[in-house]
C-alpha positions in Angstrom: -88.3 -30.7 -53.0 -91.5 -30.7 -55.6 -93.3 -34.0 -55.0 -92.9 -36.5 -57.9 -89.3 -35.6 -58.5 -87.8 -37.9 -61.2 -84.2 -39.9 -60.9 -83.2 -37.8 -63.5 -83.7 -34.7 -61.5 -81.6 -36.3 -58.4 -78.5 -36.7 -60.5 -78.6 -33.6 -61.8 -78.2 -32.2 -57.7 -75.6 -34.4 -57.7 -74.0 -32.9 -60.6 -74.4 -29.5 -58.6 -73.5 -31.1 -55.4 -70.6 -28.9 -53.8 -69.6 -31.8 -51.5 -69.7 -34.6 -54.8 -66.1 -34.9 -54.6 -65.8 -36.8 -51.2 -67.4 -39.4 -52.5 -64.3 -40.4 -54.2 -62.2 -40.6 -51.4 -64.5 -43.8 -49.8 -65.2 -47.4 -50.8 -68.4 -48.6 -51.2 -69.4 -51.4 -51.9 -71.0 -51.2 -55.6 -74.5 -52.1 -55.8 -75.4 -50.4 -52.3 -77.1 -47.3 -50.9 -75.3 -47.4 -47.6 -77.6 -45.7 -44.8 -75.7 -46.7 -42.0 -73.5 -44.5 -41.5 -75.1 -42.9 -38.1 -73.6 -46.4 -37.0 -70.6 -47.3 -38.6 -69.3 -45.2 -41.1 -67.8 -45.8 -44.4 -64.0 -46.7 -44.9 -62.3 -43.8 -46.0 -59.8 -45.1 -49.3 -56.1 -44.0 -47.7 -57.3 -45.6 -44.3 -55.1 -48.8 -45.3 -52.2 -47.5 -46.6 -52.1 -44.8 -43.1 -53.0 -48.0 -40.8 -50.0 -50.1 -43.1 -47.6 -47.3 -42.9 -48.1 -46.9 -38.8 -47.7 -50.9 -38.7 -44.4 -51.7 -41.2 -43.2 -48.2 -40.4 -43.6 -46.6 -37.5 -43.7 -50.2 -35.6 -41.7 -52.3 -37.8 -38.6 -50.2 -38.6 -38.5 -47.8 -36.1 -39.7 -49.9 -33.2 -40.2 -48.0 -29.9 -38.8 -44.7 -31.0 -42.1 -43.9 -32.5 -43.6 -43.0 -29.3 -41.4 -39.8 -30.1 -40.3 -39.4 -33.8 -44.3 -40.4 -35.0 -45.9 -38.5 -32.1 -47.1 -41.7 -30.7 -47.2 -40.2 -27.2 -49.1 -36.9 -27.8 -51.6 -38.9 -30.1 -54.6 -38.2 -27.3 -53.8 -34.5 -27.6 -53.1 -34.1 -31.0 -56.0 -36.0 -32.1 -57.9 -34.1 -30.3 -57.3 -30.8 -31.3 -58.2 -32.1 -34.5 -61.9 -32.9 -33.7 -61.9 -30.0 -31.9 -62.9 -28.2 -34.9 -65.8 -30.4 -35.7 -67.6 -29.7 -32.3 -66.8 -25.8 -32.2 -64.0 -26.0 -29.3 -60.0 -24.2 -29.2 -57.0 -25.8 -28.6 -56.1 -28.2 -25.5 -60.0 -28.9 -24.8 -60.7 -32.1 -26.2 -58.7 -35.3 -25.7 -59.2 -38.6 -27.9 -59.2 -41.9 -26.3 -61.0 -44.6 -24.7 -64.8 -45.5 -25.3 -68.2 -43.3 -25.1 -69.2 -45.4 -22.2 -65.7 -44.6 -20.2 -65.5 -41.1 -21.1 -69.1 -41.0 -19.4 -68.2 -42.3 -16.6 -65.2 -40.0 -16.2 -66.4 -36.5 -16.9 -69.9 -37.8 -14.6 -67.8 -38.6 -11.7 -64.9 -35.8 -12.6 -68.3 -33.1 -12.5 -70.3 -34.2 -9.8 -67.7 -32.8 -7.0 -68.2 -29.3 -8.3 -72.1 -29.4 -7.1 -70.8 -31.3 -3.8 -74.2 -29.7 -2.5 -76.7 -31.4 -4.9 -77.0 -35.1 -5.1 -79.6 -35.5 -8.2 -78.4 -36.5 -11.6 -80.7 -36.0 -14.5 -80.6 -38.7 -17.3 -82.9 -39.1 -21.0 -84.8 -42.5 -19.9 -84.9 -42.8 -23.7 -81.3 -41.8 -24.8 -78.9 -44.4 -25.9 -78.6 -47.2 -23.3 -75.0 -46.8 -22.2 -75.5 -43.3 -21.1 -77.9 -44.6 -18.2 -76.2 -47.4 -17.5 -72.8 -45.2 -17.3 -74.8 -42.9 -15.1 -76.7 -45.9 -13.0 -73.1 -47.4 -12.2 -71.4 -43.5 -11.4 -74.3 -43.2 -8.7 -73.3 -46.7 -7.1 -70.0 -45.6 -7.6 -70.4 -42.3 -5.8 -73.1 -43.2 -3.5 -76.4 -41.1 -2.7 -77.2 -40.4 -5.7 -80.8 -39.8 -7.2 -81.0 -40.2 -10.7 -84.1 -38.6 -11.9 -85.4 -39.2 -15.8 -86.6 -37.4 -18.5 -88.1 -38.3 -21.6 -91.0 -39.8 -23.4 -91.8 -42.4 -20.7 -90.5 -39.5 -17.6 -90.8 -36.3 -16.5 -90.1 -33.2 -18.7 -86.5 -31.1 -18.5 -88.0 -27.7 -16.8 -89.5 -30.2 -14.3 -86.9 -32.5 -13.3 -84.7 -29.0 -12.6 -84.5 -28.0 -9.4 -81.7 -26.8 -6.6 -80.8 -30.1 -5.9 -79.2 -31.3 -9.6 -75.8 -31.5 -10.2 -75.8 -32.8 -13.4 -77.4 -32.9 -16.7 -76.6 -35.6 -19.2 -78.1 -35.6 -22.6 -77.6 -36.6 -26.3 -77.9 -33.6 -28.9 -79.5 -35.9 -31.5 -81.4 -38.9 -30.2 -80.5 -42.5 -31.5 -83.5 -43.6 -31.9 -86.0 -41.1 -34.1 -83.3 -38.5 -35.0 -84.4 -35.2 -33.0 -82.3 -32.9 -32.4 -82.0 -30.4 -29.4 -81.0 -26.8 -29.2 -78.1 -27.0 -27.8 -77.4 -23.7 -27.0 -80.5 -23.6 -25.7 -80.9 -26.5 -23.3 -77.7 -25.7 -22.1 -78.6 -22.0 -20.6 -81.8 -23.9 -19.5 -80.0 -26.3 -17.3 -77.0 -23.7 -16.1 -79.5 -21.1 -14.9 -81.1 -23.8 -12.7 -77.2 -23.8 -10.9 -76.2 -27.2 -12.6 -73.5 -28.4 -15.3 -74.3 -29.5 -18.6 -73.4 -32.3 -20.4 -73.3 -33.7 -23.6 -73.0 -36.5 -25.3 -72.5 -35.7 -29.2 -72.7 -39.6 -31.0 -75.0 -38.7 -33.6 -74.1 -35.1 -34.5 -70.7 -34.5 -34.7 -69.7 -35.0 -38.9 -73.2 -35.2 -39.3 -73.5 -31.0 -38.7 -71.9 -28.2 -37.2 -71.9 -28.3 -33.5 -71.1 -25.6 -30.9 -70.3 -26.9 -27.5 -70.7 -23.4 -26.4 -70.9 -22.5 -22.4 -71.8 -26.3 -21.8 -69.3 -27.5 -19.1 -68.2 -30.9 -20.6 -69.2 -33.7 -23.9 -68.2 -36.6 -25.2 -68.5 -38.5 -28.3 -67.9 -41.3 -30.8 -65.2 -41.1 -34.1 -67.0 -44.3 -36.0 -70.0 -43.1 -37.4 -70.0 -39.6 -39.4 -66.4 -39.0 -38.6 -65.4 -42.6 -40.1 -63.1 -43.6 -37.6 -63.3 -47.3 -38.0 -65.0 -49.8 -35.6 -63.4 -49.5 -32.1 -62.2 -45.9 -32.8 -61.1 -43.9 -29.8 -63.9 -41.4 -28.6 -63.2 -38.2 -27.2 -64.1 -35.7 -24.4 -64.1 -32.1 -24.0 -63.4 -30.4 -20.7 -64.0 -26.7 -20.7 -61.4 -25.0 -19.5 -63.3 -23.2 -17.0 -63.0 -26.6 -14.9 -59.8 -28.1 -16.3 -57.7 -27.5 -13.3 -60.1 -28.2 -10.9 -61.7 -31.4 -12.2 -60.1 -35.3 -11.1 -60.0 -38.1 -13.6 -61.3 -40.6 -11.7 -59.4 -43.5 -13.7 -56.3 -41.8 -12.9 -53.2 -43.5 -14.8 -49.5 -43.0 -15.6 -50.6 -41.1 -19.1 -52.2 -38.7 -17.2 -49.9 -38.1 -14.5 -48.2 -34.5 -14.4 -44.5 -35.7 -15.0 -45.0 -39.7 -16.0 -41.3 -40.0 -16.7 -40.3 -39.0 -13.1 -41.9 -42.5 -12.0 -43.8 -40.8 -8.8 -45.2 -43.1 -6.4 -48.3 -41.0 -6.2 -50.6 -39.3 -8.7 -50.3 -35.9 -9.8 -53.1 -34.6 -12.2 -51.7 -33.3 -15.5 -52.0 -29.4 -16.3 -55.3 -29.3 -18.7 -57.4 -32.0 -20.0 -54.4 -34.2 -20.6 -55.0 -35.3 -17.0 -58.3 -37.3 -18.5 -55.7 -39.5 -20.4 -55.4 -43.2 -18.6 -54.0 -46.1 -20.7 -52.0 -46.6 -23.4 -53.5 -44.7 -26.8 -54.2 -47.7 -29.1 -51.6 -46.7 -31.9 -53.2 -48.5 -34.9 -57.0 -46.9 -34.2 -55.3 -43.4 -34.3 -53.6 -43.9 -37.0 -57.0 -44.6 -38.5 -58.5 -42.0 -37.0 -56.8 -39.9 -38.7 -56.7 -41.0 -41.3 -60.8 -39.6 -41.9 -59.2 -36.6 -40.0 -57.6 -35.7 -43.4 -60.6 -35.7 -45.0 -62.5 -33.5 -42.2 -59.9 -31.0 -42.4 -60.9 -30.0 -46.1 -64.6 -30.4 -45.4 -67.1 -26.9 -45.4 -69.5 -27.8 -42.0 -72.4 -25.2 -43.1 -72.2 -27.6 -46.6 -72.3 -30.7 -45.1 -75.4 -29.5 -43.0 -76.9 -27.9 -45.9 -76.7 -31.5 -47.8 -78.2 -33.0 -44.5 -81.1 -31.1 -45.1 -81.5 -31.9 -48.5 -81.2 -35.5 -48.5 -83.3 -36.2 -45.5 -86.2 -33.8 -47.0 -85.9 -35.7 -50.0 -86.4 -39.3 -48.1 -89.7 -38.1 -46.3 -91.0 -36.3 -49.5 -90.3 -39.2 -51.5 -91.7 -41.7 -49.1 -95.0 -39.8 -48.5 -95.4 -40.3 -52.7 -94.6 -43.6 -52.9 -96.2 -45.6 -49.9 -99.6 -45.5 -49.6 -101.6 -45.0 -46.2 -102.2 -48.2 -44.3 -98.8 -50.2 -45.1 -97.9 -49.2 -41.3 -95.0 -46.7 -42.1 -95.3 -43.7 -39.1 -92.8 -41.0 -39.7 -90.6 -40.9 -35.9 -88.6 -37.9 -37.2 -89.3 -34.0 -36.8 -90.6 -32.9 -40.0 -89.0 -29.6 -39.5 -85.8 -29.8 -40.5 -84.0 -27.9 -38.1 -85.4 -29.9 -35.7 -83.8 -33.0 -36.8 -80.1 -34.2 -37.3 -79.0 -36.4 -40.0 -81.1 -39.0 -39.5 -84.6 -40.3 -40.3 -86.4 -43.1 -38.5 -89.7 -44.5 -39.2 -91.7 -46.9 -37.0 -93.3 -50.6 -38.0 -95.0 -52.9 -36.7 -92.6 -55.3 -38.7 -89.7 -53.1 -38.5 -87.5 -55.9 -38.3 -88.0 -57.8 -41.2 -88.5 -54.7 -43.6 -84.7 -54.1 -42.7 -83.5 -57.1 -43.7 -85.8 -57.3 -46.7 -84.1 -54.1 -47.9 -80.8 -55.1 -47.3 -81.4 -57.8 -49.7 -82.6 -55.3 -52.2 -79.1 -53.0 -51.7 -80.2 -50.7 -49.3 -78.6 -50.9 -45.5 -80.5 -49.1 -42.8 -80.9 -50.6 -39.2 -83.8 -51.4 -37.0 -83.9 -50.3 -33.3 -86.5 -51.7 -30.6 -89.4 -51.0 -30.2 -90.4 -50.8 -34.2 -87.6 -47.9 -35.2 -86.3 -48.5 -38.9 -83.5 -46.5 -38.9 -81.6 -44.2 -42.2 -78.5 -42.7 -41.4 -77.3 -39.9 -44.3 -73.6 -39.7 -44.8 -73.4 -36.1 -46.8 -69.9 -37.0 -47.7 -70.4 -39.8 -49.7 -74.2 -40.3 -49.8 -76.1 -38.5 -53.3 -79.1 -37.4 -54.1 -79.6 -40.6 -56.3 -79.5 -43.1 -53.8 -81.8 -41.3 -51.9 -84.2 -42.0 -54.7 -83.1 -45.6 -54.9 -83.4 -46.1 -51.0 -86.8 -44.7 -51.3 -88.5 -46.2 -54.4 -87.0 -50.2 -52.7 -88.6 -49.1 -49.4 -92.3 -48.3 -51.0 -91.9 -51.7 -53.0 -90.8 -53.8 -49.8 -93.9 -52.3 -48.1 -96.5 -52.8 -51.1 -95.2 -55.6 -52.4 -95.4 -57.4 -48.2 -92.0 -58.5 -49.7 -90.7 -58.1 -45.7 -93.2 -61.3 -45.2 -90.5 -63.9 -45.9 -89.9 -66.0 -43.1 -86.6 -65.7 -43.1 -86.1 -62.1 -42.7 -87.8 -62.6 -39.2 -84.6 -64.7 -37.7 -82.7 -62.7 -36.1 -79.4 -61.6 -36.7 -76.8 -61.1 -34.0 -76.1 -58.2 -34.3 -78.9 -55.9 -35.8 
């Protein structure tokens, strides 16, 4: 994008936009340039009438037979072959359910006894902080356990392999500045050095195509770029390399080989369905897929394509508008295939320049240390409001408008 690119200019990409179309099908608030969505995404318009329909329907006249004539029971499975798709797996390898932070803790404990030789698990010291906690409480869990980080403030990847690592867990795009890593890449890294790979795909998957590949297991979040809905289940992929030979350690009645026989003891289900625990929470599903829909008619190389664009666009636009010395450090690979679809900026006042924008229309998020944090939606995120998001930043910055006392109270939740 040419530096000093007009408004005019960005609606007339927009007009050209081949994704312009989704927009329609979310509500937005008017007045705001939502730049959240690597955190919560937007509500997707037929989410209430699929979440009503499940709840006077499905519930309300047909009662408990819905477990059969809606599909209620198979709702992990199905659900999951629907995201499948969106992270480049087949058939019967993902399943949908629980949280991030439990699906963790099952494919890390359901891995480990396939290295029963190697008692080192390698974690990003600077991914997202339930993935180290998950992994912290595995190893007490387990028992003799080294967990040995990587990162900014540890040891690089090639050095922390060795014969003695089990596992690898880490995030394709991180949280906090929005690098990306070669997944294909890191994976053959971390399999040649005899250990399994996994990955945890939060801030990619909807965001741009992703290919799971050879890497052994992942999980991931529905709420941000797939639009899920706050609490949506989360997923996991198994590959099926080590379906039938992999435990669920949380293992319950809806992943028992034949729950209807009532056994007294556990008997792993054929597949991944064996990762299933609980009861699915009917009404998040039924959100869930609600987005699904949507996903289904959506082009991935487009939706990366737009990525690109509108996160170019931010930076290019930023490094016109605010001048040097207002304390705005780009955190974000400039190259963009180097980043996902996400760009994060450091400040010494991060804090309060979020919450100055937010008064100005434009909702971004601030992570500790000083990350100020833009999440791009290519669904329903244009061009224009790039230019918007852009031109309120440079103003909040030269203006010292962030200086107002109370935009340094903190929230709680930020």
């Amino acid at each position: 994008m040419p530096m000093g690119v007009s408004r005019a200019e960005c609606q007339d990409l927009d007009a050209k936009d081949p994704l312009r179309g989704f927009r329609e099908e979310f509500s937005l608030p008017p007045g705001v340039v939502y730049l959240l969505g690597n955190s919560l995404g937007a509500l997707p318009r037929h989410t209430p009438e699929r979440v009503a329909r499940t709840v006077e329907t499905e519930w309300g006249r047909h009662l408990g037979a819905s477990w059969n004539t809606a599909g209620w029971w198979d709702m992990p499975q199905s659900t999951g072959d629907r995201i499948a798709p969106l992270i480049g797996a087949g058939p019967g390898e993902v399943l949908a359910g629980d949280s991030t932070s439990v699906n963790i803790f099952k494919v890390v404990t359901a891995a480990l006894p396939l290295r029963p030789e190697r008692r080192v698990i390698v974690s990003d010291l600077d991914n997202f902080p339930t993935d180290r906690y998950v992994v912290e409480g595995a190893a007490r869990a387990l028992g003799s356990y080294e967990i040995r980080d990587i990162g900014e403030r540890g040891r690089s990847l090639a050095d922390a392999l060795d014969d003695g690592v089990a596992l690898v867990l880490l995030s394709q795009v991180d949280y906090r500045t929005g690098a990306a890593r070669d997944m294909a890449a890191v994976t053959e890294q971390v399999q040649a050095a005899g250990a399994l790979m996994v990955w945890d795909l939060c801030h990619s998957a909807g965001a741009m195509p992703v290919r799971v590949g050879e890497a052994d297991f992942a999980v991931g979040c529905t709420y941000k770029y797939l639009n899920g809905g706050p609490g949506a289940p989360a997923y996991l992929y198994v590959a099926p390399r080590h379906q039938d030979d992999v435990r669920n350690p949380l293992s319950g009645w809806h992943g028992h080989a034949a729950p209807f026989d009532f056994e007294s003891h556990y008997r792993p289900a054929p597949g991944v369905r064996r990762f299933a625990t609980g009861s699915p929470p009917i009404l998040s599903y039924a959100a869930l897929n609600a987005s699904l829909d949507i996903w289904e008619r959506v082009d991935l190389p487009e939706v990366r394509a737009k990525s690109l664009a509108l996160t170019s666009l931010f930076i290019d636009l930023l490094d016109d508008l605010v001048a040097p010395g207002l304390g705005l450090a780009l955190a974000t690979p400039r190259d963009p295939e180097r980043r996902g679809s996400q760009v994060s900026y450091r400040h010494p006042h991060g804090y309060p320049v979020v919450r100055a924008l937010a008064d100005r229309g434009v909702i971004g998020d601030y992570r500790e240390p000083d990350f100020v944090r833009f999440g791009f939606a290519p669904l329903y995120l244009r061009h224009v409001d790039v230019y918007d998001a852009a031109t309120a930043l440079a103003e909040v910055l030269g203006e010292e408008r962030w200086r107002d006392e109370r935009y340094a109270r903190r929230l709680t939740v930020t």
